[in-house]
N, C-alpha and C positions, 0 to 999 in steps of 0.2 A: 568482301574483305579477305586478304588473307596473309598468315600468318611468316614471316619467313626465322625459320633457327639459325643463327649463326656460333658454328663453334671456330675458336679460336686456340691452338696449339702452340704455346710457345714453345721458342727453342732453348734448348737444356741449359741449365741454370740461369736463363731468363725469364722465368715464372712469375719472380716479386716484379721485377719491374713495370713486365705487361700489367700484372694488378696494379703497379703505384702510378701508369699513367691512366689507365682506367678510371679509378679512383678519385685521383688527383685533378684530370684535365681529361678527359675524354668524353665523359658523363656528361660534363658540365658544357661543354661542346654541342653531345647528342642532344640537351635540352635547346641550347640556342638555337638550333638549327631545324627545331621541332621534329624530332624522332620519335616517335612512338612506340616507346620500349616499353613492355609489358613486363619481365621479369632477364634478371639475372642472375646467374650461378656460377660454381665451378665444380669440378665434381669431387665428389668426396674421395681423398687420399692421392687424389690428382689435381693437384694445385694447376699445373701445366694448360692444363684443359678448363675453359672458359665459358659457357656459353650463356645465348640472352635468345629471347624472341623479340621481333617488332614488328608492327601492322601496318599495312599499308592497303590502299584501294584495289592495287590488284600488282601484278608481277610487273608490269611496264614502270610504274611509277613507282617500284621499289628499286628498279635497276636506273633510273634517271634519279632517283634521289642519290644514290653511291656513285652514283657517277659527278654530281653534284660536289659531294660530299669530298671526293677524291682530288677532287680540285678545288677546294677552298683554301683561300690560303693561310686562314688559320688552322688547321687540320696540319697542311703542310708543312708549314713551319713548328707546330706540337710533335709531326711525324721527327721531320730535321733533327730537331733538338734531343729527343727522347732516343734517338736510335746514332746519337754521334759515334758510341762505343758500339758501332753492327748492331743487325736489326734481331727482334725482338722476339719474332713470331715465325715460324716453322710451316701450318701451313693454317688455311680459313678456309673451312667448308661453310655452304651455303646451300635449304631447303627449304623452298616454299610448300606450305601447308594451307591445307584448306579441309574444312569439316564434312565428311560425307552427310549427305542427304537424311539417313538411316540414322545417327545422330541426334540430329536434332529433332527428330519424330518421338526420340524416345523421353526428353525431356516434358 
């Protein structure tokens, strides 16, 4: 298994909205579509800045699932609608993680 972070940077003074589609219809989405989102956040005093982790079997089927995911066309059309007044977000980094060996020996 492993883990990938995604942070999410909205663009200036589109902060609330990124949260209100999150929120609202995103989530609710990432569940239909069975995402295995483990936790999310945003950072403290930086609203702008987003992020979540979610688990996946390994790097191949975490990049076929967004790739899935990017063409859905409910996604699509959530994207369309949410971003009529220009988009949203600034930029998306993305880090898969994985637990060293050392780790879990210590547990």
């Amino acid at each position: 298994m492993i883990l990938e972070l995604r942070e999410y940077v909205a663009l200036p003074d589109r902060a609330e909205d990124l949260h209100r589609r999150f929120g609202e219809e995103t989530l609710d989405l990432f569940d239909q579509v069975g995402l295995d989102l483990r936790g999310f956040w945003h950072a403290v005093g930086e609203r702008r800045r987003i992020v979540y982790l979610c688990a996946f079997a390994d790097v191949d089927v975490a990049v076929a699932f967004w790739e899935a995911f990017r063409a859905d066309p409910r996604w699509i059309a959530l994207k369309e609608r949410t971003e009529a007044n220009g988009p949203l977000i600034e930029r998306i980094e993305s880090t898969y993680l994985v637990e060293p060996d050392y780790v879990d020996a210590r547990r």
